[in-house]
C-alpha positions in Angstrom: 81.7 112.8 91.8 85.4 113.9 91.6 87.9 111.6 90.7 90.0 110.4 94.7 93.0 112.5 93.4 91.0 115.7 93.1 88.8 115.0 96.1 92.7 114.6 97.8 93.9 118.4 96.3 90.7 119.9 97.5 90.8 118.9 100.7 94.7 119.6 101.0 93.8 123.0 99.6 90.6 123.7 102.0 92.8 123.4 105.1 94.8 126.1 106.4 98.7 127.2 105.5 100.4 126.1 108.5 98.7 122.1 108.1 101.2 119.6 108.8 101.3 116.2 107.1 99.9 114.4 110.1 96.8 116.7 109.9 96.3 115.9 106.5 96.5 112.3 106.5 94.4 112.4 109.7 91.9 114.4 107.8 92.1 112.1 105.1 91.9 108.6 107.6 88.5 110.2 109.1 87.3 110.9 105.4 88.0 107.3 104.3 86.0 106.3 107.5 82.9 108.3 107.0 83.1 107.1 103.4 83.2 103.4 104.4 80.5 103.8 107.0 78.3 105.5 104.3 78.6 103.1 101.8 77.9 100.3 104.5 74.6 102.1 105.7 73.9 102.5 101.6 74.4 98.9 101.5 72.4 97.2 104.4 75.5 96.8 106.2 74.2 98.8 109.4 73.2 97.2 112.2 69.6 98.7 113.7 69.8 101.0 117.1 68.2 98.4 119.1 71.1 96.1 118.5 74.0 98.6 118.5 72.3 99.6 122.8 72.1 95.8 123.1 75.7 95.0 121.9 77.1 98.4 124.2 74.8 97.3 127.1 77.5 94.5 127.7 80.4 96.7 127.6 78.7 99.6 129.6 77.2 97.3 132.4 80.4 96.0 133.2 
């Protein structure tokens, strides 16, 4: 795997000319995110389906 700093100039490189900073550390918040959530899931951390439509059932019922 690519060291963070050349993951970073890829995807600063992958997006288009007129990018703005706020798109790029947007890009890179949602990156950091999906990274998190799949070291979590590679971890155990997840919580099963049935738990994540009982825990939303509250909020949704309301």
């Amino acid at each position: 795997m690519p060291a963070t700093k050349e993951q970073i100039i890829e995807l600063v490189r992958s997006m288009p000319n007129n990018v703005t900073v706020d798109d790029v550390i947007e890009e890179l918040y949602f990156k950091l995110q999906v990274d998190q959530g799949l070291a979590e899931l590679d971890s155990g951390e997840s919580l099963p389906h049935e738990e994540v439509e009982r825990r939303l059932s509250k909020w949704l019922s309301r």
